[in-house]
C-alpha positions as CSV (number, residue, x, y, z in Angstrom):
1,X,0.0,0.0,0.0
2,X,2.9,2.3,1.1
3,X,4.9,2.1,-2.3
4,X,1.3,2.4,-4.6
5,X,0.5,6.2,-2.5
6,X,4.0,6.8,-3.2
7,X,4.1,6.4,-6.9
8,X,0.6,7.7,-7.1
9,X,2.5,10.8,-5.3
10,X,5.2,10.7,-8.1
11,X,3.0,10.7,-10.7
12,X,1.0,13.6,-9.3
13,X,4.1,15.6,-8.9
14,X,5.9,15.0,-12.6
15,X,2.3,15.6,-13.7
16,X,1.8,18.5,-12.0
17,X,5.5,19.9,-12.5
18,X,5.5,19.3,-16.8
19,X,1.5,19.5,-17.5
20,X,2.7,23.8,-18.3
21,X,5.6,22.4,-20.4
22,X,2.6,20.5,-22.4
23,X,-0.2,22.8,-22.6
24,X,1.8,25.6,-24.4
25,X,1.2,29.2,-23.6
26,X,-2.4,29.9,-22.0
27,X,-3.1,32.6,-24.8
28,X,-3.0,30.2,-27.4
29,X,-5.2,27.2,-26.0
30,X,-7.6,28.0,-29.3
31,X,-4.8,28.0,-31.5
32,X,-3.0,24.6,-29.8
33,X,-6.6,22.6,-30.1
34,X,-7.1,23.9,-33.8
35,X,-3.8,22.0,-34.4
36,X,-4.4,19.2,-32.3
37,X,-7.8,18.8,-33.9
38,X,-5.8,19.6,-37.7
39,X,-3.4,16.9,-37.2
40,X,-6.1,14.5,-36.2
41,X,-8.5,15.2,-39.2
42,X,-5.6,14.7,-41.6
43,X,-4.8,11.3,-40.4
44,X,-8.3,10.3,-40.1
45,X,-8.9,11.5,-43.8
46,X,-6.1,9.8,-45.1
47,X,-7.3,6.2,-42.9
48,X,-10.8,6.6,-44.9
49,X,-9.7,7.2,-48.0
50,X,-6.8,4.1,-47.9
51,X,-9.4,2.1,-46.8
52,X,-12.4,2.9,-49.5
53,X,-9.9,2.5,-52.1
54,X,-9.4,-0.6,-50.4
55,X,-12.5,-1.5,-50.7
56,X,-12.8,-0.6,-54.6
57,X,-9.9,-2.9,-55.1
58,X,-11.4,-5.5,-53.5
59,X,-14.6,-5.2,-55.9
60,X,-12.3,-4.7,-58.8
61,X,-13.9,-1.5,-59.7
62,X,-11.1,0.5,-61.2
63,X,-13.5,3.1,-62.9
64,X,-14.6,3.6,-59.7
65,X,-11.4,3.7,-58.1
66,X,-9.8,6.1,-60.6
67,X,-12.4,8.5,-60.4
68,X,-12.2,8.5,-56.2
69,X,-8.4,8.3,-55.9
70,X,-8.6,11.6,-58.0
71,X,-11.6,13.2,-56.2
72,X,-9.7,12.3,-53.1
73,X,-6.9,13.9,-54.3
74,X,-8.8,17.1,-55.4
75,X,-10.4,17.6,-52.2
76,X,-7.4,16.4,-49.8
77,X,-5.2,19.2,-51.5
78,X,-7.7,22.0,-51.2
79,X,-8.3,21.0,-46.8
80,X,-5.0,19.5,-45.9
81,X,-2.5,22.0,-47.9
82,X,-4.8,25.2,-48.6
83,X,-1.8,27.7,-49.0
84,X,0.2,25.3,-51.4
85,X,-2.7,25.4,-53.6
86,X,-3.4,28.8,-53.6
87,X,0.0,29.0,-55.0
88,X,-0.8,26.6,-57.7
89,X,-3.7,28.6,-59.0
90,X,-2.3,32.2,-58.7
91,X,1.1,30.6,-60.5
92,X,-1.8,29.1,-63.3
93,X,-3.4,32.2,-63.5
94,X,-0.3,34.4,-64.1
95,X,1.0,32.3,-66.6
96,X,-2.7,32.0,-68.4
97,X,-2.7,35.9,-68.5
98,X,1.2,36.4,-69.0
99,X,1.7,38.2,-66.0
100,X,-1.6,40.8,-65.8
């Protein structure tokens, strides 16, 4: 009994002594969930989409799997790299209107 209340002590004390360290600063809590949440959403994305396509090849629907794989694409590049894209179609623009 006497060596569980002492590492239920311990662990009280390290969590209490590097919990600041983990939580960032207090005036971005918003900001720290938002990435959190970000980072999350991209791996779950990615885990659905491996495993439709998974399921397509399964079927042996290739049509089917084409035409995901590039929707998935298309829509994955617009919410998981916004700013990269936005570079892409200003880059395509400028060279559609040479430079205007």
């Amino acid at each position: 009994m006497r060596k569980l209340l002492y590492g239920m002590g311990t662990a009280v004390w390290v969590w209490v002594l590097t919990a600041p360290a983990y939580a960032g600063d207090g005036e971005r809590v918003g900001e720290n969930i938002s990435h959190m949440l970000g980072t999350w959403a991209k791996s779950l994305y990615i885990g659905v989409a491996a495993i439709v396509a998974i399921l397509f090849l399964m079927t042996r629907k290739f049509t089917d799997l084409a035409v995901f794989m590039g929707a998935a694409v298309l829509v994955g590049g617009f919410v998981l790299a916004p700013h990269e894209i936005a570079n892409t179609v200003q880059s395509i623009w400028q060279t559609v209107t040479n430079g205007t």
